[in-house]
Each structure stands twice: as C-alpha cells, then as structure tokens.
ROMIBA-829173 format. One record per atom (N, C-alpha, C): x, y, z; residue in one letter; atom name. Coordinates in pm, whole numbers, padded with zeros to 5 digits. Example, Ala and Ser with C-alpha at 12.3 -4.5 7.8 and 13.67 -1.06 7.14 Angstrom:
# ROMIBA-829173
east 01319&north -00569&up 00780&rest a&atom N
east 01230&north -00450&up 00780&rest a&atom CA
east 01320&north -00330&up 00780&rest a&atom C
east 01285&north -00225&up 00708&rest s&atom N
east 01367&north -00106&up 00714&rest s&atom CA
east 01290&north 00003&up 00787&rest s&atom C
END
This chain:
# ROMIBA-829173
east 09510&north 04410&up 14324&rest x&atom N
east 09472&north 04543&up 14279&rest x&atom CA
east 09320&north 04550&up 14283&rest x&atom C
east 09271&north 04678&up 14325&rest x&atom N
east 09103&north 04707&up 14357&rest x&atom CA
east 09059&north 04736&up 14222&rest x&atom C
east 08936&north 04704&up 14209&rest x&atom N
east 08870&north 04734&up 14079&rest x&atom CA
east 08901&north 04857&up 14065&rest x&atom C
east 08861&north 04967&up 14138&rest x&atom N
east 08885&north 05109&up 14191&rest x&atom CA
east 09049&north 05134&up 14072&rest x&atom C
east 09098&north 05058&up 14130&rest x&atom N
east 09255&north 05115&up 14100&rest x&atom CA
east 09254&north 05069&up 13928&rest x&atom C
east 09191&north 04940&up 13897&rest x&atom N
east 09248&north 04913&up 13771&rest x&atom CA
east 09145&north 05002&up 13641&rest x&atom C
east 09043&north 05073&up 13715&rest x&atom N
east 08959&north 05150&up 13652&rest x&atom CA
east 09025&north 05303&up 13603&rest x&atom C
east 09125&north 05290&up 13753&rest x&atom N
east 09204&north 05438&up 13712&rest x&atom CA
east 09309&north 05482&up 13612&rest x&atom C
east 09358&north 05311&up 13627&rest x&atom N
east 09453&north 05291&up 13509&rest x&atom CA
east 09425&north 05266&up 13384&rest x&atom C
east 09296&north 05232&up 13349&rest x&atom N
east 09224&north 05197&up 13202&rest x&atom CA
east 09208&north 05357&up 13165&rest x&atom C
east 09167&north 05438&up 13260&rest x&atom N
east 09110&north 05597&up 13235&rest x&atom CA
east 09268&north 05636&up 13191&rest x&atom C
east 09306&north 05639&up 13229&rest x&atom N
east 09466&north 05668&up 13268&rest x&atom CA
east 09513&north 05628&up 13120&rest x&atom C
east 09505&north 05514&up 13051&rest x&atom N
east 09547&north 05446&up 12948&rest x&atom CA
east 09463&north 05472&up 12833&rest x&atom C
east 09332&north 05519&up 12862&rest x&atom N
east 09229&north 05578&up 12738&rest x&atom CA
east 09265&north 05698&up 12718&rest x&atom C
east 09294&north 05789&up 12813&rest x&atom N
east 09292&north 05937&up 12800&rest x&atom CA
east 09455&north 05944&up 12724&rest x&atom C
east 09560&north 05876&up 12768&rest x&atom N
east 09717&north 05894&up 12658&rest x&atom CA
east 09709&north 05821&up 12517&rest x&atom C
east 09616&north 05702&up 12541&rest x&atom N
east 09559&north 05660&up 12358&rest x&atom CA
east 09495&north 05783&up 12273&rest x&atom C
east 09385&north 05903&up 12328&rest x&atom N
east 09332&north 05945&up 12311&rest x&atom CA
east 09419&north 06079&up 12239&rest x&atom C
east 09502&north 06137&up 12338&rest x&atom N
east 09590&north 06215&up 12311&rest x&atom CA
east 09742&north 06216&up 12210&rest x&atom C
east 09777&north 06056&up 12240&rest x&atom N
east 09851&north 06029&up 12090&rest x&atom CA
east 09755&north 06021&up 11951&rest x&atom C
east 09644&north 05963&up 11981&rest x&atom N
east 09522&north 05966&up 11851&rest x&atom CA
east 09509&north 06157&up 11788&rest x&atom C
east 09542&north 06211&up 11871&rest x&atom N
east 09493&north 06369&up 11847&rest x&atom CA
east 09583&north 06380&up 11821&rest x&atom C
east 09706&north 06358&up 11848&rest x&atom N
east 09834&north 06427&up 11867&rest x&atom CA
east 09840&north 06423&up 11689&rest x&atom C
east 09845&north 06260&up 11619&rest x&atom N
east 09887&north 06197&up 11529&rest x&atom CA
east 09803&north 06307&up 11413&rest x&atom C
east 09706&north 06246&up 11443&rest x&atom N
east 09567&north 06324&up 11333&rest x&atom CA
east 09608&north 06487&up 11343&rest x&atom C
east 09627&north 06599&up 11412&rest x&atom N
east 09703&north 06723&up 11368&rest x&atom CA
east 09836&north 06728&up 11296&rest x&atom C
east 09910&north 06598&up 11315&rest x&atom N
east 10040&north 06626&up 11242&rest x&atom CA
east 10030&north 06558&up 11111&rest x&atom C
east 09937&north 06449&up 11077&rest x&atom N
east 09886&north 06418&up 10947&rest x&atom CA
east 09842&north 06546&up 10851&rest x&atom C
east 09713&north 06610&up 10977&rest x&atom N
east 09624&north 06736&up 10896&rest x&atom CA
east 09707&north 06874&up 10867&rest x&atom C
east 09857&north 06899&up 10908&rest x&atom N
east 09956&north 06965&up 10857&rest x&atom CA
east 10021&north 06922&up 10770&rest x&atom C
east 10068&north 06822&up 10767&rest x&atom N
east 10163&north 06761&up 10660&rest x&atom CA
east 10077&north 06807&up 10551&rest x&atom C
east 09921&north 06744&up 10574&rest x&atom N
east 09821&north 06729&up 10389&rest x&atom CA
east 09818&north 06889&up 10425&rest x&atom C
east 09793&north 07016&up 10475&rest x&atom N
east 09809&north 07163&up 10448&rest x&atom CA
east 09937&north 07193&up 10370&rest x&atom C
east 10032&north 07182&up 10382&rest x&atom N
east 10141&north 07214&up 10350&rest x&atom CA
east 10168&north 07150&up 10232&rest x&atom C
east 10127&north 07058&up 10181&rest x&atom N
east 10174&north 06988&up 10069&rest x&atom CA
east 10116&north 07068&up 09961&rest x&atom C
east 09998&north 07140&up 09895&rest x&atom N
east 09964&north 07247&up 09798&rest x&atom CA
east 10058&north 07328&up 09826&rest x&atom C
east 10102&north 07387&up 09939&rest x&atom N
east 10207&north 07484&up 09953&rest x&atom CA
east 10323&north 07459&up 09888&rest x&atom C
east 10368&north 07351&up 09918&rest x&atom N
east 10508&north 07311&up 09871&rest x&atom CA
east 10495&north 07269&up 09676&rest x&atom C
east 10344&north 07222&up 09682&rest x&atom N
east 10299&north 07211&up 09511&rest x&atom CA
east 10356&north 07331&up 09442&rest x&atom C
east 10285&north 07428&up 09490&rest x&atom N
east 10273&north 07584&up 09407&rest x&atom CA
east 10389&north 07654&up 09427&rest x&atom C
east 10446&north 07605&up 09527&rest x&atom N
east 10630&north 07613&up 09504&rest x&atom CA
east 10716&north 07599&up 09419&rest x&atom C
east 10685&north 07456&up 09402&rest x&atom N
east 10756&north 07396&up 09290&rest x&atom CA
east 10716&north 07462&up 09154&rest x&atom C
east 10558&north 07445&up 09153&rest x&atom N
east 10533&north 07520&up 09044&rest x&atom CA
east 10592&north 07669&up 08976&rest x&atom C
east 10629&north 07758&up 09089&rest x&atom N
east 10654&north 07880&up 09096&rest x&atom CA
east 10729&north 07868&up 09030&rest x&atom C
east 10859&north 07801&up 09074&rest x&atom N
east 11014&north 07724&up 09030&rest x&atom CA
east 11058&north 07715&up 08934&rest x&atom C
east 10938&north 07606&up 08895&rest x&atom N
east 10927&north 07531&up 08733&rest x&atom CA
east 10894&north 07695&up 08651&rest x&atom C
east 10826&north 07736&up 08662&rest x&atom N
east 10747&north 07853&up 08547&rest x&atom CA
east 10858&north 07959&up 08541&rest x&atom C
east 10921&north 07999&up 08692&rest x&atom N
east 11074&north 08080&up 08644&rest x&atom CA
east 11153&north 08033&up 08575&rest x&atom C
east 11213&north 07900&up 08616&rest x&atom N
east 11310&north 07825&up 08558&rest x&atom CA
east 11261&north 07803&up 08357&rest x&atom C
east 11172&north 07802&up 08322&rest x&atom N
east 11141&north 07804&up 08206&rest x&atom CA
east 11094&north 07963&up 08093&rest x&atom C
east 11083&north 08006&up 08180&rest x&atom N
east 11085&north 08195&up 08148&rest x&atom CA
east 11232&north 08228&up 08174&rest x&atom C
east 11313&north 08205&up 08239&rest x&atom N
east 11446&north 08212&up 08250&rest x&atom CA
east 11544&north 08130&up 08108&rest x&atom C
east 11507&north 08037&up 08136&rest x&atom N
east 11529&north 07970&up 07995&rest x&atom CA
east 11530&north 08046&up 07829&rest x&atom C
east 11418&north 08124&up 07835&rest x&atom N
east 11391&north 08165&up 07692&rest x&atom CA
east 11449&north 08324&up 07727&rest x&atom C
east 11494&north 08341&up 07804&rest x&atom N
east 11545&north 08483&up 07823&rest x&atom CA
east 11639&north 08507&up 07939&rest x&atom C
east 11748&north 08423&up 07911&rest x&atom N
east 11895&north 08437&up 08005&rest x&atom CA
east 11941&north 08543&up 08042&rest x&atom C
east 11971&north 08629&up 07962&rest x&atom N
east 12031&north 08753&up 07955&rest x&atom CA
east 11969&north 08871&up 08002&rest x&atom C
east 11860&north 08906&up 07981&rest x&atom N
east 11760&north 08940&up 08071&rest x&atom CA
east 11740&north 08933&up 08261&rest x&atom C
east 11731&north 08820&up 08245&rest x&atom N
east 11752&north 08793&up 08396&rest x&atom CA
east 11844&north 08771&up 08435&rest x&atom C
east 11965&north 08771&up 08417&rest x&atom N
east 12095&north 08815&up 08468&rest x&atom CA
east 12154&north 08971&up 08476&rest x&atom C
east 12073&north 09032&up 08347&rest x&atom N
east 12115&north 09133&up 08374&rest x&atom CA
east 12040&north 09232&up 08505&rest x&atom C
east 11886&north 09148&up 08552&rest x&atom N
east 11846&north 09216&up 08598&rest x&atom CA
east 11828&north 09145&up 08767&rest x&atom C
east 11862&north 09030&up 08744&rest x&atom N
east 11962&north 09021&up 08893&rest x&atom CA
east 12117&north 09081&up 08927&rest x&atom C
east 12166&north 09107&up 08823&rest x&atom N
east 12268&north 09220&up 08841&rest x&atom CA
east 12271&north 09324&up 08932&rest x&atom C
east 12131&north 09321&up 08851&rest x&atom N
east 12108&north 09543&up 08899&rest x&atom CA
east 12062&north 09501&up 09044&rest x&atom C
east 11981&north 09387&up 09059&rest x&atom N
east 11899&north 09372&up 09213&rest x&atom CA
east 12032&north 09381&up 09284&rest x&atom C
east 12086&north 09272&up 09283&rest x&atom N
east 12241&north 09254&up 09358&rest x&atom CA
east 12290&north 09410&up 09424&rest x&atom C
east 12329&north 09470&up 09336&rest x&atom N
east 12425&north 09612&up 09274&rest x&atom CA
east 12330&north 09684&up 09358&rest x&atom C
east 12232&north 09723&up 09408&rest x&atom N
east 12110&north 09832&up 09404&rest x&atom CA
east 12195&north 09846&up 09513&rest x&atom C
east 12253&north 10010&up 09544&rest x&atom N
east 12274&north 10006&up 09698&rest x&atom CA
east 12241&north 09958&up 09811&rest x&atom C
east 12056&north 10023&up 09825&rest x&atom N
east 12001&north 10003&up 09916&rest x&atom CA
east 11863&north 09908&up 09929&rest x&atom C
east 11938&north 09841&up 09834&rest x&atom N
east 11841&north 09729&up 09784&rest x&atom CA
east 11671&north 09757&up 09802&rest x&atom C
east 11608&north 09857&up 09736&rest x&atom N
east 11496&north 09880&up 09748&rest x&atom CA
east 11403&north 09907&up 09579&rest x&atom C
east 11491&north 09935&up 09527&rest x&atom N
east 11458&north 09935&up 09360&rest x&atom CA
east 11379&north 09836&up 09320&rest x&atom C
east 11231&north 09905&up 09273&rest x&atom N
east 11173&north 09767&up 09242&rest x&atom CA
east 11164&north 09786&up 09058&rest x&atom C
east 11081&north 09880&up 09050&rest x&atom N
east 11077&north 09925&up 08917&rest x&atom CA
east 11201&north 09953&up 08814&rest x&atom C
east 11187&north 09915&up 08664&rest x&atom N
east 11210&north 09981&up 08546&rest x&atom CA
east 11134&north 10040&up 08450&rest x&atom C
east 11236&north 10047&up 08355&rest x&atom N
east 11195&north 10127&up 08285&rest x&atom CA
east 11214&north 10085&up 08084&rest x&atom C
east 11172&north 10080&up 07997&rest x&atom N
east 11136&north 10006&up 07885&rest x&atom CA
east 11249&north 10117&up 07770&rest x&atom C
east 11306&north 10174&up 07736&rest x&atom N
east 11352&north 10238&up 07647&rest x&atom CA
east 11410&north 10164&up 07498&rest x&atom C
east 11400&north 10245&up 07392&rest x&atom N
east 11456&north 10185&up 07258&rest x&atom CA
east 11577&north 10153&up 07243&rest x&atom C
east 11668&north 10261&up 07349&rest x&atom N
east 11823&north 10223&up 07322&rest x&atom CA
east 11901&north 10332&up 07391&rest x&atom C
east 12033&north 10358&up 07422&rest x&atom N
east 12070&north 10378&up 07492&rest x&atom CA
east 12083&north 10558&up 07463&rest x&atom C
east 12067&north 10588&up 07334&rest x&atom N
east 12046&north 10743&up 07302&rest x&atom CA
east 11908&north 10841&up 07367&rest x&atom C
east 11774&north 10696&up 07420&rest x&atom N
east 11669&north 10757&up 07457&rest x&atom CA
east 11699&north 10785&up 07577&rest x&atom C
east 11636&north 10932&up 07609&rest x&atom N
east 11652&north 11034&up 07724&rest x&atom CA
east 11543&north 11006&up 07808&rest x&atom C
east 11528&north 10982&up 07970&rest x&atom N
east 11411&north 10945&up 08039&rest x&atom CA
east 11415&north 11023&up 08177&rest x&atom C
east 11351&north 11114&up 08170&rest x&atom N
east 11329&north 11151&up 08367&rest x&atom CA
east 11271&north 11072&up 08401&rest x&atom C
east 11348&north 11022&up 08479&rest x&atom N
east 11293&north 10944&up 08629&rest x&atom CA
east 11244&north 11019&up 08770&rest x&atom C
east 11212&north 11133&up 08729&rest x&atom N
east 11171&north 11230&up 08810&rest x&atom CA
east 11189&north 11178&up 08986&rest x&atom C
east 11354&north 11198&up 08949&rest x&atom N
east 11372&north 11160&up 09094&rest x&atom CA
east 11376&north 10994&up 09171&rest x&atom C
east 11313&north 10880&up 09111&rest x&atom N
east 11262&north 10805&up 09147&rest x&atom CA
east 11386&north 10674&up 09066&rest x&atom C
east 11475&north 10607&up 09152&rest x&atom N
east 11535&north 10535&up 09130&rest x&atom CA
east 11430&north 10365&up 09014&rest x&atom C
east 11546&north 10416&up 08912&rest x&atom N
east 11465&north 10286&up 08818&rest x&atom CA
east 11556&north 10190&up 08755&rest x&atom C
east 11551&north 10100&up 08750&rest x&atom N
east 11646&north 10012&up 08642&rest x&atom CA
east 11588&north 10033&up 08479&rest x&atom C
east 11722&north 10072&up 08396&rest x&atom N
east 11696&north 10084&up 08250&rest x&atom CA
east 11708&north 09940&up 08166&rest x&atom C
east 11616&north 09908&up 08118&rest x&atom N
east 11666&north 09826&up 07999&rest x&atom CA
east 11650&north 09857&up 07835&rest x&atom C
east 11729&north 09831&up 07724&rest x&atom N
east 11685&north 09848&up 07595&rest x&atom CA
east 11673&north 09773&up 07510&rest x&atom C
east 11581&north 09768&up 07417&rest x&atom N
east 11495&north 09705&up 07297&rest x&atom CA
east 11668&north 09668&up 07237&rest x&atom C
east 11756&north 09787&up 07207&rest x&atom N
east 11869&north 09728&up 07137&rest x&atom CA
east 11917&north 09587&up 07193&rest x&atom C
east 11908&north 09565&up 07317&rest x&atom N
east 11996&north 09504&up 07376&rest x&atom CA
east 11918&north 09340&up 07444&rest x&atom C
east 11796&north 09416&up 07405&rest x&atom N
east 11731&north 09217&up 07457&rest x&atom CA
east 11641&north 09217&up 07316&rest x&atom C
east 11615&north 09123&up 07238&rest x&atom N
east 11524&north 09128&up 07142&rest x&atom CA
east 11422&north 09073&up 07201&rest x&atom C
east 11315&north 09136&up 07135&rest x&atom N
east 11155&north 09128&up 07168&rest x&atom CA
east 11165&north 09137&up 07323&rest x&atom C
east 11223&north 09281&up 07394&rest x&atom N
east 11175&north 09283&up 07529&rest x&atom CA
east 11079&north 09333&up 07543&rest x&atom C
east 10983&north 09382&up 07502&rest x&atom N
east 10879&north 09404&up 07526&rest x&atom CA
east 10759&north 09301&up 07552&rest x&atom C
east 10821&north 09217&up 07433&rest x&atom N
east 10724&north 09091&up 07440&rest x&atom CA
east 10734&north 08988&up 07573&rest x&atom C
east 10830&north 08980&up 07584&rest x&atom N
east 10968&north 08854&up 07733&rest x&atom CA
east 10910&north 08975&up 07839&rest x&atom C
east 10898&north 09094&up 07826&rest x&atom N
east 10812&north 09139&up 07982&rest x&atom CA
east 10693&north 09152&up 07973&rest x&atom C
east 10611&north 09114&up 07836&rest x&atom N
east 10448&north 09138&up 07884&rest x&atom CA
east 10428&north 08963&up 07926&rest x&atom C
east 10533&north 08857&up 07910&rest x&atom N
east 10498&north 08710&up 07979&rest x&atom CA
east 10596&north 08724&up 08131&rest x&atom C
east 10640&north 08815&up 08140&rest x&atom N
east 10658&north 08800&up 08261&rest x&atom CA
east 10543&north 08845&up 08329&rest x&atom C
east 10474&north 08958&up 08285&rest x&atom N
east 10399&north 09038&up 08354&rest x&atom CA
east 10246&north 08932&up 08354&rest x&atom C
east 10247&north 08841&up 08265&rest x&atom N
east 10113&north 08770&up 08236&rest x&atom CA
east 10156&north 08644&up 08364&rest x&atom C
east 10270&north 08587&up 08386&rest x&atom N
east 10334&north 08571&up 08447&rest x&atom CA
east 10278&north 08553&up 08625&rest x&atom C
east 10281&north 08677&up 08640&rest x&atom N
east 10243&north 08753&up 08801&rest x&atom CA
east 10352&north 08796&up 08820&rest x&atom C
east 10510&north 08821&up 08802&rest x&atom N
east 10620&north 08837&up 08820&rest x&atom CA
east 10623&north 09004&up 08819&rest x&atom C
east 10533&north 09090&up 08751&rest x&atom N
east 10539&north 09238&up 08695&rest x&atom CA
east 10421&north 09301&up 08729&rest x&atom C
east 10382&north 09430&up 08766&rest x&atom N
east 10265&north 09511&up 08743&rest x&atom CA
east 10330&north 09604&up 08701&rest x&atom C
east 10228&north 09646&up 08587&rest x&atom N
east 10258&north 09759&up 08479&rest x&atom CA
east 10240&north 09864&up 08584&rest x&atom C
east 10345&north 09978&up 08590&rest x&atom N
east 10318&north 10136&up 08627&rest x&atom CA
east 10329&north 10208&up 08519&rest x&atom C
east 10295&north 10177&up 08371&rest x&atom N
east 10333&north 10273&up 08303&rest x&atom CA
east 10306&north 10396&up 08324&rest x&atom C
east 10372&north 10547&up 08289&rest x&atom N
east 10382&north 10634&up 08291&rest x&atom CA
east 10352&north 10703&up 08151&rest x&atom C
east 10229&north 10774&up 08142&rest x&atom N
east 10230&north 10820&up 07999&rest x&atom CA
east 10286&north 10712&up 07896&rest x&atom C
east 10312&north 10746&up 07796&rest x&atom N
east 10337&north 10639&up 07682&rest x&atom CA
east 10515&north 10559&up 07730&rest x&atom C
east 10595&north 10586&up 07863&rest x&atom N
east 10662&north 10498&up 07879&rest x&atom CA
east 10683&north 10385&up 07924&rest x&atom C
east 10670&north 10266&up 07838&rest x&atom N
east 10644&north 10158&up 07946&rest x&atom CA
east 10744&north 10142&up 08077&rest x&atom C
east 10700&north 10142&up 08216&rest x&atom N
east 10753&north 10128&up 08330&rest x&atom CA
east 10685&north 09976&up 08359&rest x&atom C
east 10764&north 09913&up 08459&rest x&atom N
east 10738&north 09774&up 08492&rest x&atom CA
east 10790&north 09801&up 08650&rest x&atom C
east 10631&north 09684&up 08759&rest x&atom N
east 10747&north 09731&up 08865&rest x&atom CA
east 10710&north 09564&up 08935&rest x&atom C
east 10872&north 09530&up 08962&rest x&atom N
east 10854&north 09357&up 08990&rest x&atom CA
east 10810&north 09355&up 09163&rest x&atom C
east 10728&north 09214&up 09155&rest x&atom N
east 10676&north 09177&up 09305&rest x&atom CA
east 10767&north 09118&up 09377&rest x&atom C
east 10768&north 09110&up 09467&rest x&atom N
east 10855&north 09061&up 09565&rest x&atom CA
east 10886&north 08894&up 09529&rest x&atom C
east 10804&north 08861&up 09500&rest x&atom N
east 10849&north 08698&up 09497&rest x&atom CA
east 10912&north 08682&up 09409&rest x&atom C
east 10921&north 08746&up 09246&rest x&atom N
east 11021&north 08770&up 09140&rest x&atom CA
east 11136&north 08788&up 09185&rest x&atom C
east 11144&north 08891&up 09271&rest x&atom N
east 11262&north 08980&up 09311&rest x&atom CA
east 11371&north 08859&up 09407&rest x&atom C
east 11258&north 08785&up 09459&rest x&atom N
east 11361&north 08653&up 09587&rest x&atom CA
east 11407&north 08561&up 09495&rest x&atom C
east 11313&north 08529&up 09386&rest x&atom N
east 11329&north 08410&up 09276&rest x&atom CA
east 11516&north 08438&up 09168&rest x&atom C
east 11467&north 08616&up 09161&rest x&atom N
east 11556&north 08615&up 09069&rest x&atom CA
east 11703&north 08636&up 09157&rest x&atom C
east 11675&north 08693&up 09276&rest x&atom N
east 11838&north 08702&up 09371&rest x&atom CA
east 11871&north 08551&up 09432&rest x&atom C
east 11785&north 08436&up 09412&rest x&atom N
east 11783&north 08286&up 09472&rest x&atom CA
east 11872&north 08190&up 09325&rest x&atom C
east 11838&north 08242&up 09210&rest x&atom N
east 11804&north 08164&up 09136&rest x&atom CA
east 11891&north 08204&up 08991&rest x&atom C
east 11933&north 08345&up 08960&rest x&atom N
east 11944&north 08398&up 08869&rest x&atom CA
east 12109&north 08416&up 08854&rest x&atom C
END
C-alpha cells in the first residue's frame, strides 16, 4: 500500500471518528435539554396530584363537565352561592359551581389560580374563572 493510499484511509478514518464524536456530543446535548423539561413535568404532576388531593370532588366534578362539554371548547366558570343564585351568562357557555356544594371554594380556586391552573375573568362582582390549557389536559389525563 502507497503512503498516498494509507493517508487516504487515516483521512477517511479521522473524518467518521470525527462525525461519530459530533454525532454523540448532540445526542448527549439533547438528552441534558430535555431533562428540565421532563423535571417541570413531573413537577407539574406532583403539584396537581396534591391540589387534587385536598379537593377530590371538585376536580371530578369538573372533569365531568370537561368530558360532557359537547364541543369541548368550554373553558370558563362561574363562582355562585348555591343553586337558587340566578346568573346571565350572556350567551357565553360556562361551567357552574356552588359554595353549597364544595366548602371553601373560593379559597381551593384562588390556589388553583395561585397555582397557574386559572386566570381570573371576573365579571363585575361575579367571580368567573377561566382554566389554561394545561389544567384542562391534566384534569381530562388525570382526574
């Protein structure tokens, strides 16, 4: 074999070392990206799973309604004392819940809402709540 030739094959053999070396080091530098991802996942998880905990009934009833929603687009409710209070929804599809019927809901939705799970729309003095999307997957995944 000519020097020529075994020079081509060292080039030849540096340049596929070179390219498994790159190859390796991007699929390392994804794995370590993705791992905070998959952290704050879990985390997400953990913080439902323990807000779920202190308020079962609640979130069943209101993966219920997600389930049930015809057209599955309902994001918002609505806060009422009990089932005698009268509310226009001026048109605008809402889920009802009442104070009779969950104790301290007001309180169990201002930690959801502290949460990230809620942004307040209140309306004049009615409290309205309207859930984010990742609540909404958590509670039809999970609830």
């Amino acid at each position: 074999m000519s020097l020529d030739q075994q020079i081509q094959i060292w080039i030849a053999v540096g340049a596929w070392l070179g390219a498994a070396a790159t190859f390796s080091a991007v699929v390392v530098s994804l794995r370590l990206a993705t791992r905070p991802e998959r952290e704050a996942a879990r985390e997400l998880l953990r913080r439902f799973k323990e807000l779920q905990a202190l308020m079962p009934n609640l979130f069943r009833e209101v993966a219920k309604d997600l389930r049930d929603d015809a057209d599955g687009s309902t994001r918002e409710f609505v806060l009422l004392s009990s089932r005698a209070t009268v509310f226009d929804g001026r048109g605008k599809p809402r889920f009802t819940y009442f104070e009779t019927e969950h104790p301290n809901l007001r309180g169990r939705v201002d930690m959801l809402r502290d949460a990230g799970y809620l942004d307040d729309a209140t309306i004049q003095d009615t409290p309205i709540y309207k859930m984010r999307e990742h609540f909404v997957r958590l509670l039809k995944a999970h609830a």
